[in-house]
C-alpha positions as CSV (number, residue, x, y, z in Angstrom):
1,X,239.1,107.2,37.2
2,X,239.6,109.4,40.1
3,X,242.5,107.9,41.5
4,X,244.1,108.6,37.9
5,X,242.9,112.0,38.0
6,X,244.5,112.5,41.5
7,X,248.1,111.2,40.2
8,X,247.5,113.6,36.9
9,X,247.2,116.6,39.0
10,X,249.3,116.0,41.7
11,X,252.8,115.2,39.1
12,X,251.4,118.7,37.2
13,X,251.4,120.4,40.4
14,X,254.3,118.7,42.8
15,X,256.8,118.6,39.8
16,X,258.4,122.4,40.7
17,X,259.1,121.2,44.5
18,X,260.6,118.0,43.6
19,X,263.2,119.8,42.2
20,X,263.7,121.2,46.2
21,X,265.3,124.5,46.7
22,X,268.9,123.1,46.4
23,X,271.3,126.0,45.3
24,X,268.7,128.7,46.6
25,X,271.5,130.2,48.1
26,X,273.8,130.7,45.0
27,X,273.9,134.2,44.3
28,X,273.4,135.7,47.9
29,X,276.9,137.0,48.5
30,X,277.9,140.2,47.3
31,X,281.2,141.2,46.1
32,X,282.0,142.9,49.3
33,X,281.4,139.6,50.9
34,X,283.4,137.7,48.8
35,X,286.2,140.1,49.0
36,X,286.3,139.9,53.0
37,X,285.6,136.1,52.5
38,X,288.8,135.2,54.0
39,X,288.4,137.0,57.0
40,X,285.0,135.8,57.5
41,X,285.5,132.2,56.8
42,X,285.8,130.4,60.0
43,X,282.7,132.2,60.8
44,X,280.4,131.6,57.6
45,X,281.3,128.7,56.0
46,X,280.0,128.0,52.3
47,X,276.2,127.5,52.3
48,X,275.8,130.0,55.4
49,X,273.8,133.0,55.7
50,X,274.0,136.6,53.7
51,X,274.4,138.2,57.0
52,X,278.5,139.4,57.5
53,X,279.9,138.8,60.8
54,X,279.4,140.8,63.4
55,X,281.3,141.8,66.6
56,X,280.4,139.9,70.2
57,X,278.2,142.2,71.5
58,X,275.6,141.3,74.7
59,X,272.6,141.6,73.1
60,X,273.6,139.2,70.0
61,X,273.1,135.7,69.7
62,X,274.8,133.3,66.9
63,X,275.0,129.8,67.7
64,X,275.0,127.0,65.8
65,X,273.6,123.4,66.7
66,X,274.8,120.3,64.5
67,X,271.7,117.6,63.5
68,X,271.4,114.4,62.8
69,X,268.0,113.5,60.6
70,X,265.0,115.5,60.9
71,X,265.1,118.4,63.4
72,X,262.5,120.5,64.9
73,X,262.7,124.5,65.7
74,X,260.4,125.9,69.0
75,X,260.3,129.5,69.5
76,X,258.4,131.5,71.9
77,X,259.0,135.5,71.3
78,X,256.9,138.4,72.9
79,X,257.4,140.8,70.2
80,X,260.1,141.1,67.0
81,X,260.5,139.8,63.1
82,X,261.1,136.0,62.5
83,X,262.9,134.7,59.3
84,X,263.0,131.1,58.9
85,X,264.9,129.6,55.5
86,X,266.3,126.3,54.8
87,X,269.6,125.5,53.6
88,X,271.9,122.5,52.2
89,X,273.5,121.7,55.9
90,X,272.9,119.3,58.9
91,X,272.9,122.3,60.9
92,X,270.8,124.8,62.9
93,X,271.7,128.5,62.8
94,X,270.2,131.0,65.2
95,X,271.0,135.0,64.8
96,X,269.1,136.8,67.5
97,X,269.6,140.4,68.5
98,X,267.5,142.4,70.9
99,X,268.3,146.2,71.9
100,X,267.3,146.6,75.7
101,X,268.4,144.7,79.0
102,X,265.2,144.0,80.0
103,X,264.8,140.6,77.9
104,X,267.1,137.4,77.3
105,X,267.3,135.4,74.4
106,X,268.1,131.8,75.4
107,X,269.1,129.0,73.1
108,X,269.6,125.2,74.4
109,X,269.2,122.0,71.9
110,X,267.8,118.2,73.4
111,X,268.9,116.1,70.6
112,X,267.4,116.9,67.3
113,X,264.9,119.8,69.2
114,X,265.8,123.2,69.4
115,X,264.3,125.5,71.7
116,X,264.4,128.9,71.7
117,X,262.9,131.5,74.2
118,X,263.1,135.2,75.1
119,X,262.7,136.0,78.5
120,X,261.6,138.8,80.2
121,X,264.1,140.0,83.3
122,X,261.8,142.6,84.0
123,X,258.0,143.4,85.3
124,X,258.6,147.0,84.1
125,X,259.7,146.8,80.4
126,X,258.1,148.3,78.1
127,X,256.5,147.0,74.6
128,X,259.5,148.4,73.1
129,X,261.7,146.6,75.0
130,X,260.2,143.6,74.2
131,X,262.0,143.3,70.6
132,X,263.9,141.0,70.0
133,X,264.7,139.7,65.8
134,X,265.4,136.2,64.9
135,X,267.6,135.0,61.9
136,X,267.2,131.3,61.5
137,X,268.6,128.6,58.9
138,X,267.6,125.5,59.0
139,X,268.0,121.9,57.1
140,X,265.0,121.6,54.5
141,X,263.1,119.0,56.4
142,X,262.6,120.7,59.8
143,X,259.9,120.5,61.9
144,X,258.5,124.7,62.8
145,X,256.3,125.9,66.1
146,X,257.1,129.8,66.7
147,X,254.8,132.2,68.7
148,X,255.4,135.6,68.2
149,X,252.6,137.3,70.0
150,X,253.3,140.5,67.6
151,X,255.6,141.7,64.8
152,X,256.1,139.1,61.7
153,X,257.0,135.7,60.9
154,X,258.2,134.6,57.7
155,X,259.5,131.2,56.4
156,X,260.4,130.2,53.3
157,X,261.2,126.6,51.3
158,X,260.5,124.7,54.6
159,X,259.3,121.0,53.9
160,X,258.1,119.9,57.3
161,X,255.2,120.5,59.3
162,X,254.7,124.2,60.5
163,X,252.6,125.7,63.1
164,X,252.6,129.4,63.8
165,X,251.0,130.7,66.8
166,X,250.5,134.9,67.4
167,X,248.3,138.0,68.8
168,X,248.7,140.5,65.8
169,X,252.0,139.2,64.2
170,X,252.0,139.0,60.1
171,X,252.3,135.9,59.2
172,X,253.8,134.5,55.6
173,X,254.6,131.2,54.3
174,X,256.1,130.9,50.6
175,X,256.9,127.3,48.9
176,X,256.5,125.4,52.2
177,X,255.1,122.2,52.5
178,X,253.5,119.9,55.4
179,X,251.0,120.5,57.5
180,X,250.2,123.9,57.8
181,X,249.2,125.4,61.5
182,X,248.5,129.3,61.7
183,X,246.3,131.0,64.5
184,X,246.0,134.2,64.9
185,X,244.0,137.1,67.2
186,X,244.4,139.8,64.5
187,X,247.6,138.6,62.5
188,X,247.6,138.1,58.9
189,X,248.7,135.5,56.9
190,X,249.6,134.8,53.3
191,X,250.1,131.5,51.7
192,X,251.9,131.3,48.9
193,X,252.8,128.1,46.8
194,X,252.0,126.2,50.1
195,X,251.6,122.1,49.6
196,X,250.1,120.2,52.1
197,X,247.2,119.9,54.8
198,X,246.2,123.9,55.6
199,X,244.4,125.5,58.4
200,X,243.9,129.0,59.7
201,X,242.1,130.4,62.4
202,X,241.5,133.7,63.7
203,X,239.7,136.0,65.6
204,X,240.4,139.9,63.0
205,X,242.7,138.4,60.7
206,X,242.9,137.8,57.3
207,X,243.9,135.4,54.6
208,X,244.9,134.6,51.9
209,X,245.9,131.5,49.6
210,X,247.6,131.9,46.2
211,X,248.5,128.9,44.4
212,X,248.2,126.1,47.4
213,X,248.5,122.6,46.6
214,X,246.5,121.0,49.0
215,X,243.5,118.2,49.5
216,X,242.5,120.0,52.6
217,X,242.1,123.7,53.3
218,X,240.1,125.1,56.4
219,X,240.2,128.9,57.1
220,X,238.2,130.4,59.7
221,X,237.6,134.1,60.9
222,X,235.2,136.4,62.7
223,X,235.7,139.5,60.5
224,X,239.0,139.1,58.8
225,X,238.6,138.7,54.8
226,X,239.3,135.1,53.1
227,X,241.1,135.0,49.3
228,X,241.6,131.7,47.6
229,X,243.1,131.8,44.5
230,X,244.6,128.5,42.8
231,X,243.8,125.2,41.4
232,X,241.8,122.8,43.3
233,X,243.0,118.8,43.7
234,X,240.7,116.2,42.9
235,X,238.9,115.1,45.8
236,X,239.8,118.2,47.8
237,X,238.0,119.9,50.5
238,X,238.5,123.3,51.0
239,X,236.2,125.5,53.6
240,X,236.2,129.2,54.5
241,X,234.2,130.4,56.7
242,X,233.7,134.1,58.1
243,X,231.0,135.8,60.6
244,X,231.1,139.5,59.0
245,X,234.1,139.2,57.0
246,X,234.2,138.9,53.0
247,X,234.9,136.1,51.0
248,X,236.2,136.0,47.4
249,X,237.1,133.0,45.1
250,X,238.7,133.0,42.1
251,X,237.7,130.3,40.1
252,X,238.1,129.1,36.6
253,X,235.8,127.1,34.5
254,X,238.2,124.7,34.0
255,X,238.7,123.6,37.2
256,X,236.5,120.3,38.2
257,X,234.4,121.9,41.9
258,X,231.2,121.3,43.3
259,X,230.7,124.6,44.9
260,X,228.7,125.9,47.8
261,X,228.0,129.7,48.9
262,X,226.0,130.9,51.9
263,X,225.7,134.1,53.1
264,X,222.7,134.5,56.0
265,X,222.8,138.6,56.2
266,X,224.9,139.0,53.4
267,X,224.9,138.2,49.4
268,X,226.9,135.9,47.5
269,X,227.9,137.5,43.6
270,X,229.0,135.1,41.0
271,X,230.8,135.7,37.9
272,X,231.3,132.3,36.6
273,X,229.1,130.1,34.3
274,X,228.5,127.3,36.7
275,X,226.4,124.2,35.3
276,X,222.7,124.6,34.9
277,X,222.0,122.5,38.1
278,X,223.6,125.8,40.0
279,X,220.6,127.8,41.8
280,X,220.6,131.0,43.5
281,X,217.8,130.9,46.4
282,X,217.2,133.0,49.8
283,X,217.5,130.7,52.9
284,X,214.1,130.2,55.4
285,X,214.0,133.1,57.9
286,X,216.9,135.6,56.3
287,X,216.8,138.9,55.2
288,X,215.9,140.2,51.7
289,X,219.7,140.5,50.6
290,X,220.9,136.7,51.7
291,X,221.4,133.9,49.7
292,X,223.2,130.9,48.5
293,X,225.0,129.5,45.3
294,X,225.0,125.5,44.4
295,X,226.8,124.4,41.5
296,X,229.7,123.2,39.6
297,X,232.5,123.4,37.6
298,X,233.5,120.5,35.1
299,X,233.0,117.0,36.7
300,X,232.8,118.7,40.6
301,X,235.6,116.1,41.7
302,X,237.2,119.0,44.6
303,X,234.5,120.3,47.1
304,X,234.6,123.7,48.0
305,X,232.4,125.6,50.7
306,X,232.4,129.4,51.4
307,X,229.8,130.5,54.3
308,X,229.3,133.5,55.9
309,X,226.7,135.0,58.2
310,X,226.6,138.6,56.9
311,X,229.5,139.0,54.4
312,X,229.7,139.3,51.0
313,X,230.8,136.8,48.8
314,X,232.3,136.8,45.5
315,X,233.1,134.3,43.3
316,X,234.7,135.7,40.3
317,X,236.5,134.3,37.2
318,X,240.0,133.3,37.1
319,X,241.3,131.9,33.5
């Protein structure tokens, strides 16, 4: 029974990414764009980016790298914005721009890797100097690992795995799927429509999950805020865990969970009519305002625990 329940949920919720993101692109060009589109040709084929060509200029990059299967994408940055999409071609794209002389952007390819890194020329620059911008298009199944120590990284319909590494960068991934690697000092990160195995770590930062479909979701953080939001697969384990940070669940009653909620220092609020098993109780040796939450939703086939040491927790109702 719960292997049909698994298949039932997982043709429900994988059916709007088997259609993949082909013709995302359609629409992108303007009319100025298509009027100049014989100048600009040779340049931007069909399928390319929204961005018009630009003059050669010494702090620009555009290079493109031709792939064969599935590719992978390494870029280490100091400080700037990072936009990763996919698109219909066996090709890597790279725009980079950076305004001061005192970093390097450097692009070189090993096969089907792609490695990108920004130097530093300099022991004086300054954080301003540091920025430098990425553009990057990529084929739908390719392999991500960016650190941006600060700024923000975005990618969107990737299907491969993805591991983001930063100090305070923003982080976002929207309608990617694999498994999902984010750490963090005191970056955010949003989640949204992600598929796949997820984790999150961090030291101040925050997260949040809206819509995931995933059998395993681990987020961790000292006094960043956790938000999950979303169905739950059967057989699912999903775990957030803050020290002083809050915690908030949306959950419906029509979703099949065997919940868990401690809070040591803190309290745990719920909102949803759990099954009469579900307890509220004070654990041995904390203070007047801690407790925990037991109970579950439907049959409890997904397992989902939310602990913190002195945050709140709230579990309210979704519908």
């Amino acid at each position: 029974m719960g292997s049909r329940n698994e298949k039932l949920w997982e043709t429900e919720m994988m059916a709007p990414y088997k259609r993949g993101p082909a013709g995302w692109t359609l629409g992108l060009c303007s009319l100025a764009l298509l009027t100049c589109a014989a100048q600009t040709a040779a340049a931007r084929p069909a399928g390319g980016s929204d961005r018009a060509a630009e003059p050669a200029s010494p702090h620009r990059l555009d290079k493109r790298f031709p792939v064969d299967g599935r590719a992978m994408v390494t870029l280490r940055n100091a400080q700037g914005t990072i936009v990763v999409r996919s698109w219909q071609r066996s090709e890597v794209e790279i725009i980079a721009n950076h305004a001061s002389e005192g970093v390097e952007v450097d692009a070189g390819q090993s096969g089907n890797r792609i490695e990108l890194v920004t130097h530093v020329l300099r022991d004086d620059v300054s954080p301003a100097e540091l920025q430098a911008d990425y553009e990057i298009y990529v084929p739908e199944e390719t392999e991500l690992e960016i650190k941006n120590d600060s700024g923000s990284v975005r990618v969107t319909q990737v299907y491969a795995d993805v591991s983001v590494d930063t100090v305070l960068a923003k982080v976002e991934l929207t309608d990617v799927s694999g498994d999902l690697t984010v750490r963090t000092v005191d970056g955010s990160f949003t989640c949204t429509r992600c598929v796949g195995k997820i984790e999150f770590v961090s030291t101040s930062g925050g997260a949040r999950f809206v819509q995931p479909v995933s059998r395993s979701l681990h987020a961790q953080t000292f006094s960043g805020s956790l938000f999950y939001e979303g169905k739950f697969s059967p057989n699912g384990y999903y775990k957030l865990t803050t020290t002083s940070g809050p915690i908030e669940l949306a959950l419906s009653e029509k979703d099949s969970v065997k919940l868990s909620a401690h809070s040591r220092q803190g309290n745990v609020e719920n909102q949803v009519n759990l099954k009469p098993e579900s307890h509220l109780f004070r654990l041995p040796g904390t203070s007047k305002g801690s407790s925990s939450l037991i109970g579950t939703t439907g049959t409890g086939l997904a397992r989902v625990e939310l602990t913190s040491f002195s945050g709140k927790i709230l579990i309210r109702k979704r519908d």
